[in-house]
KOLTORSE-408447 format. One record per residue: residue in three letters; x, y, z of N, C-alpha, C, O in turn. Coordinates in steps of 0.1 Angstrom, whole numbers, padded with zeros to 4 digits, always signed. Each point is the difference from the previous one (the first is absolute). Last residue first. Layout:
<nodes>
ALAXYZXYZXYZXYZ;...
</nodes>
This chain:
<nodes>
UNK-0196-0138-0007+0014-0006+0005+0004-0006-0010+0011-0006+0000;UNK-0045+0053+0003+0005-0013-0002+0010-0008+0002+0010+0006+0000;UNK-0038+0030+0035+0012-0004-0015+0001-0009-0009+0001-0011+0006;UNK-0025+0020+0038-0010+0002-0014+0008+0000-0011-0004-0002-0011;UNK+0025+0000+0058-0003-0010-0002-0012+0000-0014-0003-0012-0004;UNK+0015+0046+0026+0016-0001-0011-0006-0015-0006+0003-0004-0011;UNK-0032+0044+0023+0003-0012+0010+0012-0002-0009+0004+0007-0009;UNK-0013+0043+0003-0009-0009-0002+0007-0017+0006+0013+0001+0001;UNK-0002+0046+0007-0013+0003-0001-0010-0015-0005-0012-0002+0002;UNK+0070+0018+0016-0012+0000-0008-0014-0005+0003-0002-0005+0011;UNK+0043+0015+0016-0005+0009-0008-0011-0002-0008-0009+0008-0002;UNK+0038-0038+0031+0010+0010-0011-0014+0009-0006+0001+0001-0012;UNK-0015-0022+0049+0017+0006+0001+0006+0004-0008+0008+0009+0000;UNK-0054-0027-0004+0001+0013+0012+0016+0002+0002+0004+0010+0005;UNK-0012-0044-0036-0006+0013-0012-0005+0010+0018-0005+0011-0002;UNK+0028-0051+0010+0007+0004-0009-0007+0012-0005+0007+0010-0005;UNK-0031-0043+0031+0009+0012+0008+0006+0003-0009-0007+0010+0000;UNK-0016-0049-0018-0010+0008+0006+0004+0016+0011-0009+0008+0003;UNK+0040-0041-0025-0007+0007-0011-0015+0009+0011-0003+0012+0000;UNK+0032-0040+0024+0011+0011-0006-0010+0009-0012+0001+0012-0003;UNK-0018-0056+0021-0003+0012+0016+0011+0019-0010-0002+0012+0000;UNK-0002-0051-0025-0015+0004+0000+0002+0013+0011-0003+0012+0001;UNK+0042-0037-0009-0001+0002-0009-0018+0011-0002-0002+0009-0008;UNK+0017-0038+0046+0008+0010-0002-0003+0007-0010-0003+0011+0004;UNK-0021-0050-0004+0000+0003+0006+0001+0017+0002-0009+0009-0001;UNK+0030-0050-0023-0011+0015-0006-0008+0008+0008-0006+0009-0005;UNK+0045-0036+0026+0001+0010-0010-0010+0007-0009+0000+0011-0003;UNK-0011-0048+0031+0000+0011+0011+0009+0013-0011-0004+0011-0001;UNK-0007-0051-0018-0013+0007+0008+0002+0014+0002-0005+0010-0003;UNK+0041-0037-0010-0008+0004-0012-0009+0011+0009+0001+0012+0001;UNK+0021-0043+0027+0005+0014-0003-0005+0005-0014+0005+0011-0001;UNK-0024-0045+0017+0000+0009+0011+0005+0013-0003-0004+0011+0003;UNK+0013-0053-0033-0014+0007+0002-0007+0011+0006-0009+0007-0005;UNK+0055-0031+0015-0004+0009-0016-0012+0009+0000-0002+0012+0002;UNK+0002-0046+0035+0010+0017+0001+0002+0009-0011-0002+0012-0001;UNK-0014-0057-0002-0011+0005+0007+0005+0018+0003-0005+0012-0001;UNK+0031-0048-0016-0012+0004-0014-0008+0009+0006-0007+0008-0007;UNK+0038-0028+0032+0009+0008-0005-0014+0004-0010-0001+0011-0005;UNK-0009-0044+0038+0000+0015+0006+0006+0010-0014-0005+0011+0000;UNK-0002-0050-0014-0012+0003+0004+0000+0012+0011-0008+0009+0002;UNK+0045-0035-0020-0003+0005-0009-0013+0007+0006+0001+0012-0003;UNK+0024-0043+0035-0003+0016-0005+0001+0006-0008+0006+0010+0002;UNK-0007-0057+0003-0012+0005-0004+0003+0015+0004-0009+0008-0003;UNK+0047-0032-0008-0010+0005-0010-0014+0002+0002-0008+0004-0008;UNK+0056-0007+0038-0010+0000-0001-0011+0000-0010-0009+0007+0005;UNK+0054+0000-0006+0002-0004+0014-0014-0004+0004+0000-0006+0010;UNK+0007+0031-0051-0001-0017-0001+0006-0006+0013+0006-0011-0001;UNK-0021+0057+0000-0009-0007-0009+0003-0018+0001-0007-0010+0002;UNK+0039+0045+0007-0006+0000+0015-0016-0009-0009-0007-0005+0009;UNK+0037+0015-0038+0011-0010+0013-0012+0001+0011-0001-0008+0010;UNK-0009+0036-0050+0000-0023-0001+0002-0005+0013-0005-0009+0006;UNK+0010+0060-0001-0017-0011-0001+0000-0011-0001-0004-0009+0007;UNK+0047+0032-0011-0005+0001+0013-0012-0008+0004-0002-0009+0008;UNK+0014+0016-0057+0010-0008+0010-0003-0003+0016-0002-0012+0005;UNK-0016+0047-0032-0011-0012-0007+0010-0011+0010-0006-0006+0008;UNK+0003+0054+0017+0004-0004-0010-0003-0012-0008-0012-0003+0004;UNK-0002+0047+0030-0003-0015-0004+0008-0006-0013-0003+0005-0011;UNK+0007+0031+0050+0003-0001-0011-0001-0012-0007+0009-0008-0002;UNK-0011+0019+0047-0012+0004-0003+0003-0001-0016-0011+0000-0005;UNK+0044-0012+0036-0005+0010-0001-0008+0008-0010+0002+0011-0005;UNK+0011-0059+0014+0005+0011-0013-0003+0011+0000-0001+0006-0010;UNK-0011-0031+0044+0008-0007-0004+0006+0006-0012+0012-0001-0002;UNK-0053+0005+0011+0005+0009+0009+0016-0002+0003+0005+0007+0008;UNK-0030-0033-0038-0007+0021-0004+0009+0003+0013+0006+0010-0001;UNK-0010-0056+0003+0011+0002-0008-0002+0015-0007+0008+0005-0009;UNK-0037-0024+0044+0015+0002+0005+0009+0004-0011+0011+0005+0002;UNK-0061+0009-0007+0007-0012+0001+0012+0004+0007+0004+0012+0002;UNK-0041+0020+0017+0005-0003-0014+0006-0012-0002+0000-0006+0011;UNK-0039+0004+0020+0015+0009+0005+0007-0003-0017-0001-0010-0007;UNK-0050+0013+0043+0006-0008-0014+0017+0011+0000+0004+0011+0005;UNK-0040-0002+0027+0005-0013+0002+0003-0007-0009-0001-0012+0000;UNK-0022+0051-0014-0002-0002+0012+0009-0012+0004-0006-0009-0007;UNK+0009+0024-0043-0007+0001+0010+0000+0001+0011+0006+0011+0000;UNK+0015+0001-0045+0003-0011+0010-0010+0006+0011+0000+0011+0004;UNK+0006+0020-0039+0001-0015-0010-0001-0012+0012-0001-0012-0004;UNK-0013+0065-0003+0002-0013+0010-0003-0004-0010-0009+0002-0009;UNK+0023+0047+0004-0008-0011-0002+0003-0013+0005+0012-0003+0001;UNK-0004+0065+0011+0007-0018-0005-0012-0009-0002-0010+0002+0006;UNK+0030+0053+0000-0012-0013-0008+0004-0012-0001+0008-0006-0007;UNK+0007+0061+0028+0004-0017-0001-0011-0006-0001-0010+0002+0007;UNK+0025+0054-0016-0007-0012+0001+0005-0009+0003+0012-0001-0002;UNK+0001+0061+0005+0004-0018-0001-0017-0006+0002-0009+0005+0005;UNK+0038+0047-0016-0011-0008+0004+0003-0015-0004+0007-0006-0008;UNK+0035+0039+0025-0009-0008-0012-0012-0008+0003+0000-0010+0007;UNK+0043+0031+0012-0015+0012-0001-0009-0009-0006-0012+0004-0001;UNK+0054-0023+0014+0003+0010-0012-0012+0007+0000+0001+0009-0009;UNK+0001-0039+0045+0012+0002+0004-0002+0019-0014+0001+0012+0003;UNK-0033-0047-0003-0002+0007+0009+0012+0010+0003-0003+0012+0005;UNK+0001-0044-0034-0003+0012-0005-0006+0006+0011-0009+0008-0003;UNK+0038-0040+0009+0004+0003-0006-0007+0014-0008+0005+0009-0005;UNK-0023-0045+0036+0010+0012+0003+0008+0008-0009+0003+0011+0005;UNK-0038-0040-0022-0007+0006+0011+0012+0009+0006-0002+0012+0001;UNK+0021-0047-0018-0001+0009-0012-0016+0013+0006-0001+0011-0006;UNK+0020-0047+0032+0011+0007-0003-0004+0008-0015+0008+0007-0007;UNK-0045-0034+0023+0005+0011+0012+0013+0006-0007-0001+0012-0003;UNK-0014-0046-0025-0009+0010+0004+0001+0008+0005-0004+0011-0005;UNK+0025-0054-0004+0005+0013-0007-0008+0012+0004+0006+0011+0001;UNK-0015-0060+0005+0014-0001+0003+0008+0015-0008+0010+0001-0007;UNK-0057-0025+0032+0002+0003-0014+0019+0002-0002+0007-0008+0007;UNK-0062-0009+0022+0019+0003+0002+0001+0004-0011-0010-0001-0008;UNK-0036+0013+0034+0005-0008-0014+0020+0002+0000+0007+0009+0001;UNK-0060+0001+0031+0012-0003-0003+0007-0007-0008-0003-0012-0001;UNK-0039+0033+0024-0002-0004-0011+0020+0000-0009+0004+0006-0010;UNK-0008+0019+0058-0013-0001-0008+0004-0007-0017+0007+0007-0007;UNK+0018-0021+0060-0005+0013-0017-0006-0005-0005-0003-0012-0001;UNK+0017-0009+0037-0005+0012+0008-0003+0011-0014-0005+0011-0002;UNK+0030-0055+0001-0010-0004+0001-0012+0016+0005-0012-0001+0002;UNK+0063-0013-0012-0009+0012-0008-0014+0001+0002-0007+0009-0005;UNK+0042-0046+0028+0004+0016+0001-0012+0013-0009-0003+0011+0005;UNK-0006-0059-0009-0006+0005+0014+0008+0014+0000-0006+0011+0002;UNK+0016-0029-0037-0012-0001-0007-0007+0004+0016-0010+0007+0000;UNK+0056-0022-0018-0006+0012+0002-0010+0005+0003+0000+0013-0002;UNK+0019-0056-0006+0009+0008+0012-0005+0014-0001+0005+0008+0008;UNK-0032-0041-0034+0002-0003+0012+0010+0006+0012-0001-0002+0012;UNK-0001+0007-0061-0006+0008+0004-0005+0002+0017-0003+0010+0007;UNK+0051-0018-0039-0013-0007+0004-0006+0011+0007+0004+0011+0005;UNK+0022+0014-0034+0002-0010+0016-0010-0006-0001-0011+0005-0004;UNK+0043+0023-0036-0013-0003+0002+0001-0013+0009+0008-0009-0001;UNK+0020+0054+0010+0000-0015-0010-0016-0006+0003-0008+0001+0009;UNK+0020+0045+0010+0012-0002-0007+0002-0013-0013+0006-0001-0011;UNK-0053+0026+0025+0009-0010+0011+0010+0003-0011-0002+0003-0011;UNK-0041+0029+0019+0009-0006-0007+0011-0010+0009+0004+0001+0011;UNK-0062+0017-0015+0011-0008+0012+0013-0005-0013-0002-0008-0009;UNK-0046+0039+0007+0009-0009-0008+0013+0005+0010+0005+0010+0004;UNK-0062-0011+0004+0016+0004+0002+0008-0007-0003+0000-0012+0003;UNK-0053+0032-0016+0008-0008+0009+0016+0006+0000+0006+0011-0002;UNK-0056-0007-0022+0008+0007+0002+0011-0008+0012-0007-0002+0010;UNK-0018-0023-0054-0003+0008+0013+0008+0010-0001+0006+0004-0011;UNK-0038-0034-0027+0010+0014+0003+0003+0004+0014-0008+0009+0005;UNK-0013-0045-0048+0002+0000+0016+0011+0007+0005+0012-0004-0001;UNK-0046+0019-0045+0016-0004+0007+0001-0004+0017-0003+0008+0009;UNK-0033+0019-0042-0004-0021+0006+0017-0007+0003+0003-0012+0002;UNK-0018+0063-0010+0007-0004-0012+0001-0018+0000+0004-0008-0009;UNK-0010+0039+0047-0011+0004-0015+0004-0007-0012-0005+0003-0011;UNK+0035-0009+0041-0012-0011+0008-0010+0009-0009-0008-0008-0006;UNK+0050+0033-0003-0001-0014-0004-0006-0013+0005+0003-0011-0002;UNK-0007+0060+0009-0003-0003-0014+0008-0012+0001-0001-0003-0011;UNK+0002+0012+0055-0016+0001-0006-0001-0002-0016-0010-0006-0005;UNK+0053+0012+0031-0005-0014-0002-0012-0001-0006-0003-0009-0008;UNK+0023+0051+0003+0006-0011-0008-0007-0010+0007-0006-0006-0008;UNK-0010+0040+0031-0006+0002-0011+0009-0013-0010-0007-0008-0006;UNK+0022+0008+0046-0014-0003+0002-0005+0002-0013-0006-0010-0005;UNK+0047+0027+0013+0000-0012+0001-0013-0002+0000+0000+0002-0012;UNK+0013+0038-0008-0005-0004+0012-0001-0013-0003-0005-0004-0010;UNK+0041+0023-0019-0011+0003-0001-0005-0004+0014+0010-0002+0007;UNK+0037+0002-0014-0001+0004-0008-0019+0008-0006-0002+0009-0008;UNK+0026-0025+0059-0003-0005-0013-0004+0011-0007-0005+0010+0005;UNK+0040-0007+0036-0011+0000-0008-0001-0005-0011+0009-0003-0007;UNK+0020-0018+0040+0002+0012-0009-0016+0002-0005-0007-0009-0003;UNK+0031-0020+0044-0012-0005-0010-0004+0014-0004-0007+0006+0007;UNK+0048-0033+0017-0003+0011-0005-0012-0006-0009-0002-0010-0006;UNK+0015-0027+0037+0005+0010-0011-0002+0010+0000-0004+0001+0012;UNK+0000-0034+0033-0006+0008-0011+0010+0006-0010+0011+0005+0005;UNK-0002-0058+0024+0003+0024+0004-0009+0001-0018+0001-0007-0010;UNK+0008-0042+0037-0008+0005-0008+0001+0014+0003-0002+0005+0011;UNK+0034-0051+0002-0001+0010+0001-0012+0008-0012+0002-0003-0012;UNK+0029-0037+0024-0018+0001+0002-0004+0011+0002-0010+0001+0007;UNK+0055-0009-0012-0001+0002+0012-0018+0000-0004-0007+0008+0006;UNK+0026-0026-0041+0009-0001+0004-0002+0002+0017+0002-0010+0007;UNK-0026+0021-0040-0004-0011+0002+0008-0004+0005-0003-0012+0001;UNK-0015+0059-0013+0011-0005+0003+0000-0019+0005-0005-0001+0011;UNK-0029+0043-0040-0006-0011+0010+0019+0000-0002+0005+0004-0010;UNK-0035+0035-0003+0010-0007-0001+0001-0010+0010-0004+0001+0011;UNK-0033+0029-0035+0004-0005+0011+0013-0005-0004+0002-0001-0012;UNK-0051+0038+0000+0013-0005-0005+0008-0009+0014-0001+0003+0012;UNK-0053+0014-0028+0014+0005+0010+0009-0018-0009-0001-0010-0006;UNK-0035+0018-0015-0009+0010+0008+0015+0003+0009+0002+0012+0002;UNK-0009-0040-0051+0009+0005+0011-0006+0015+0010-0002+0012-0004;UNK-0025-0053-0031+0007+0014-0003+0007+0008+0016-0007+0005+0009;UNK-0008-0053-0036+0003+0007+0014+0006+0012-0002+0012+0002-0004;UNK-0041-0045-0024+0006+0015+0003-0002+0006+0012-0010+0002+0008;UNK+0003-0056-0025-0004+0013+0006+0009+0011-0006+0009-0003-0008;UNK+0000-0046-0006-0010+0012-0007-0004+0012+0006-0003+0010-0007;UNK+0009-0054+0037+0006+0004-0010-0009+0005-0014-0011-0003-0004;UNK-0006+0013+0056-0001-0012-0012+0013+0002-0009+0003+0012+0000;UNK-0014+0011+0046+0004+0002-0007+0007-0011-0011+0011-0003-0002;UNK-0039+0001+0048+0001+0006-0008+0002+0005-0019-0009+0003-0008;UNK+0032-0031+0049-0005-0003-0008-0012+0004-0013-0002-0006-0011;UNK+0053+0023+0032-0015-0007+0005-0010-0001-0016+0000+0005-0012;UNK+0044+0001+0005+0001+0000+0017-0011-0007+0006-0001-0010+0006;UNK+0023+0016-0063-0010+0009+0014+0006-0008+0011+0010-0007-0001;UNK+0019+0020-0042+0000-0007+0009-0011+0002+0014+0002+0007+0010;UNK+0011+0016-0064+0001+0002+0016-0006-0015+0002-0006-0006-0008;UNK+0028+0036-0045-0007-0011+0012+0002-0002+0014+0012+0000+0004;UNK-0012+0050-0029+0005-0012-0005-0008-0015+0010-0009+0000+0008;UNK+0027+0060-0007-0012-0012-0007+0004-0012-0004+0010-0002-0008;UNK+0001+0057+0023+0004-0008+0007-0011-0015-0006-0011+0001+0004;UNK+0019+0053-0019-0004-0010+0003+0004-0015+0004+0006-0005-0010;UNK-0004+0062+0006+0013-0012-0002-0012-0010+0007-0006+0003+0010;UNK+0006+0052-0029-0006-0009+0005+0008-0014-0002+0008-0002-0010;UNK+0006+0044-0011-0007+0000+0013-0006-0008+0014-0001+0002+0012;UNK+0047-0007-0049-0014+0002+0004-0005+0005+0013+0005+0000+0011;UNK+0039+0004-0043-0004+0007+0014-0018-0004+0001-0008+0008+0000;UNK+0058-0034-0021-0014+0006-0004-0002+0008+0009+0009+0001+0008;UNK+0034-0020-0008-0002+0007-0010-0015+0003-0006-0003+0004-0011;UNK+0017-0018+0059+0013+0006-0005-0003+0008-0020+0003+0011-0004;UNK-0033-0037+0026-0001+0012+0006+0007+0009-0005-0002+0012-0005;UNK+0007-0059-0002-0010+0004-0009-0003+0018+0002-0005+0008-0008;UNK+0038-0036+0036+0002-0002-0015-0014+0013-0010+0002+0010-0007;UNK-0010-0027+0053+0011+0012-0001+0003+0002-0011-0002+0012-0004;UNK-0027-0051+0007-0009+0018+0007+0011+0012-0006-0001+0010-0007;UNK+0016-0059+0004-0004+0007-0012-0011+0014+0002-0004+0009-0007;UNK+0029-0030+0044+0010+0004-0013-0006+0010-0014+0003+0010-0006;UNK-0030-0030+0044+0005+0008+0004+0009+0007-0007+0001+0012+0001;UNK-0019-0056-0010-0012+0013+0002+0006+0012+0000-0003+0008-0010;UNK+0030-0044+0016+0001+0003-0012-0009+0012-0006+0003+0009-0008;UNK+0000-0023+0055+0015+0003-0007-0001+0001-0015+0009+0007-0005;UNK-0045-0025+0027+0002+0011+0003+0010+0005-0005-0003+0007-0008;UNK-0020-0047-0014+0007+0006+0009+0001+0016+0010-0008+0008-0005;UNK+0003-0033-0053-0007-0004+0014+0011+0005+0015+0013+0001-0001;UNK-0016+0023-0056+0002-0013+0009-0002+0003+0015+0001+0011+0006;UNK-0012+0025-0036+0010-0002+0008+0006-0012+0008+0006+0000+0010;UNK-0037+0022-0056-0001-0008+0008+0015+0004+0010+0010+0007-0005;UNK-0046+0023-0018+0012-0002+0002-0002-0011+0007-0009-0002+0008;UNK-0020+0040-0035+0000-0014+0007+0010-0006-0002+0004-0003-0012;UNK-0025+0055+0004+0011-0007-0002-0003-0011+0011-0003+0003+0011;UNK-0023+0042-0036+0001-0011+0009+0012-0010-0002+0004-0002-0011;UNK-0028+0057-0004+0007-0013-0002+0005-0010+0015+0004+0004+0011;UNK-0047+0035-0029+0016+0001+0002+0008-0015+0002-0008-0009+0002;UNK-0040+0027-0013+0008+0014-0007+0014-0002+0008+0007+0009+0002;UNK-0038-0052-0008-0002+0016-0002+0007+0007-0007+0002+0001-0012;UNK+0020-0041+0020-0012-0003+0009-0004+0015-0002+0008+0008+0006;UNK+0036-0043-0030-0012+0015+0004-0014-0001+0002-0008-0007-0006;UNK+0060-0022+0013-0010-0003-0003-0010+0021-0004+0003+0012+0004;UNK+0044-0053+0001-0004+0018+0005-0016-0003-0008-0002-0008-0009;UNK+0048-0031+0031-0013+0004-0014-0009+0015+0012-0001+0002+0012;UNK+0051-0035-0002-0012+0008+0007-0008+0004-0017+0005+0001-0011;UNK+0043-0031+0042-0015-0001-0012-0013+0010+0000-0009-0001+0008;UNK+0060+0017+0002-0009-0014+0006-0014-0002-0008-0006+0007-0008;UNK+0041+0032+0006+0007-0011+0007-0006-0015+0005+0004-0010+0007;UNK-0016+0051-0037+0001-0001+0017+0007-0005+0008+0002+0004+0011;UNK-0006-0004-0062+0005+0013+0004+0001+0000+0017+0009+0006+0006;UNK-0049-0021-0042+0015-0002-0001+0005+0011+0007-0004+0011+0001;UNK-0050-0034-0007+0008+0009+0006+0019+0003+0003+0004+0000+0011;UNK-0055-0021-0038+0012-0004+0008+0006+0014-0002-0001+0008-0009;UNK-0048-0008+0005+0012-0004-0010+0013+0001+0013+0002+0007+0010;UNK-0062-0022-0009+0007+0012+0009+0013+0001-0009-0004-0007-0010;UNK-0044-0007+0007+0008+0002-0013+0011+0008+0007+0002+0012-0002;UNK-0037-0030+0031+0000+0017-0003+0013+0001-0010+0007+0010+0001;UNK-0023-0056+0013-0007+0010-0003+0000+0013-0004-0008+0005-0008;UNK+0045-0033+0017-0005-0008-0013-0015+0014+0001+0000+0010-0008;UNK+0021-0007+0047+0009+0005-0015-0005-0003-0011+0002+0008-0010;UNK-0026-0025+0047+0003+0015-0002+0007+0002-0009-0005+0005-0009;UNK+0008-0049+0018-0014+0007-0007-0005+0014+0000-0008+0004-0007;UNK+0052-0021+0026-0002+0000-0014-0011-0003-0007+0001-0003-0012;UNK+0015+0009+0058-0002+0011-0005-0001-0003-0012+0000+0010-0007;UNK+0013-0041+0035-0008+0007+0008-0006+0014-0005-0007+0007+0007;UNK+0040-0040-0025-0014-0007-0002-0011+0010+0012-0011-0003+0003;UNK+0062+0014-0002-0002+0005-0014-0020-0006+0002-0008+0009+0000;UNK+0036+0007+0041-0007-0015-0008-0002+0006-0011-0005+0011+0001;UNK+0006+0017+0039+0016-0010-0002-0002-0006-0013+0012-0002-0005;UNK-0032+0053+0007-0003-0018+0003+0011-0005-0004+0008+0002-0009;UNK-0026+0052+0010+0012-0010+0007-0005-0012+0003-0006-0002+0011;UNK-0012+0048-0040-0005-0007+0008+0013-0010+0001+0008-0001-0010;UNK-0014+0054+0005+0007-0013-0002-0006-0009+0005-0004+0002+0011;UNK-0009+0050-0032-0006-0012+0011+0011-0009-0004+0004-0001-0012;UNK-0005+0045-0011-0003+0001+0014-0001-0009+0009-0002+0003+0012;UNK+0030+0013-0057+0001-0012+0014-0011+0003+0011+0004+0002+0012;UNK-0004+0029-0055+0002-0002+0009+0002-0014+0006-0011-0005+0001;UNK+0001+0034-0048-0002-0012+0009+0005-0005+0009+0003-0011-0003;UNK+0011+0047-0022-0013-0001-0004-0007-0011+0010-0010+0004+0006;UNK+0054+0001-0001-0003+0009+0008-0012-0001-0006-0008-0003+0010;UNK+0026-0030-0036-0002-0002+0017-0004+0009+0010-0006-0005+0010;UNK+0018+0009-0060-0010-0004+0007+0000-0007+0013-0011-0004+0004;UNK+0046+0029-0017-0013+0007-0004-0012-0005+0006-0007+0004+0009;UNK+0049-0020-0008-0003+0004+0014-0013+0006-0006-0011+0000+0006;UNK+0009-0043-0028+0009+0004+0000-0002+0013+0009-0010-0001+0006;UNK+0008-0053-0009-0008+0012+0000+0009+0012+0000+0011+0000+0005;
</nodes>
């Protein structure tokens, strides 16, 4: 792009997901075009009268946190969103929900330790964002996204958080919740459940830090072949819970960037 067009079109919104499959029915929807030059996988999109950018920053805090600084360093959004797949707590919260971040956490599993994030203004009234997406027949809360360093069973956590409202782990949320707290920046966190209540990712997702590889799967597939039946079931989930994202982003995209009409009436 060039600086012309860019001052024409602004950076006003970043959205930040570890996972490429967590964001590419959005991309695929809103005809978004890759993005060169960042240092990391990212596509720019237009929403109105100003421009959008979706970045992945692989899984973690440490990576969260890289690609927040990275991107600051040469964009200036207004707004920094926080999205991707979460881990519920109770039961509540079906795979497919939407949890739109009411407070922010950091969980230490080391000293069991649970301390609040920074919880930056949002970009619009939380209330009015959950309401167009339950007007909309979306299972939509408001709750709390709980970041852990690694993805934990759910059994070692699950009494420490027990005091929050509608709880979901995730592994990026809060450190990027600080981050635009820290830079002035209005903020979100959206997450979608892929794992339920008393369900826990496989050992070989967390085993590769979340980075699923086809190697990792055989091996953990032919130690067993009927877990074919959890591994088909998690796809699925995460399909779900990605179009999902994709509905909740078109239905808020035309109050953040400006425009007047759903994004989701586009053609894909």
């Amino acid at each position: 792009m060039s600086p012309a067009a860019k001052a024409a079109r602004p950076c006003r919104l970043a959205l930040l997901a570890a996972l490429p499959w967590e964001v590419r029915p959005f991309l695929r929807q809103i005809r978004a075009r890759p993005r060169r030059g960042l240092g990391f996988p990212a596509w720019e999109f237009a929403g109105g009268r100003e421009q959008g950018l979706a970045v992945l920053s692989g899984m973690g805090p440490e990576a969260a946190l890289a690609a927040a600084r990275r991107l600051l360093e040469q964009e200036r959004p207004e707004i920094l969103i926080s999205l991707g797949f979460g881990g519920a707590l109770t039961p509540e919260l079906l795979p497919g929900a939407l949890v739109l971040g009411a407070s922010f956490w950091e969980y230490d599993p080391q000293g069991a330790l649970l301390k609040p994030a920074p919880a930056p203004a949002p970009p619009w009234p939380l209330p009015e964002l959950l309401g167009r997406l339950q007007e909309a027949g979306l299972p939509a809360f408001a709750g709390s996204l709980v970041t852990t360093p690694v993805i934990m069973p759910k059994a070692k956590v699950g009494e420490a958080l027990s005091a929050l409202t509608h709880p979901v782990l995730d592994q990026e949320t809060a450190v990027l919740a600080r981050v635009a707290a820290g830079e002035g920046l209005a903020f979100l966190g959206l997450r979608a459940i892929t794992d339920g209540a008393g369900e826990d990712i496989p050992p070989f997702i967390v085993q590769a830090g979340g980075q699923v590889g086809a190697g990792a799967a055989l091996a953990w597939l032919a130690a067993d072949p009927r877990r074919i039946a959890t591994l088909i079931r998690l796809w699925r989930r995460s399909r779900r819970a990605a179009d999902r994202l994709a509905q909740a982003l078109a239905l808020w995209l035309p109050l953040l960037l400006g425009s007047g009409q759903e994004l989701q009436d586009q053609p894909a």
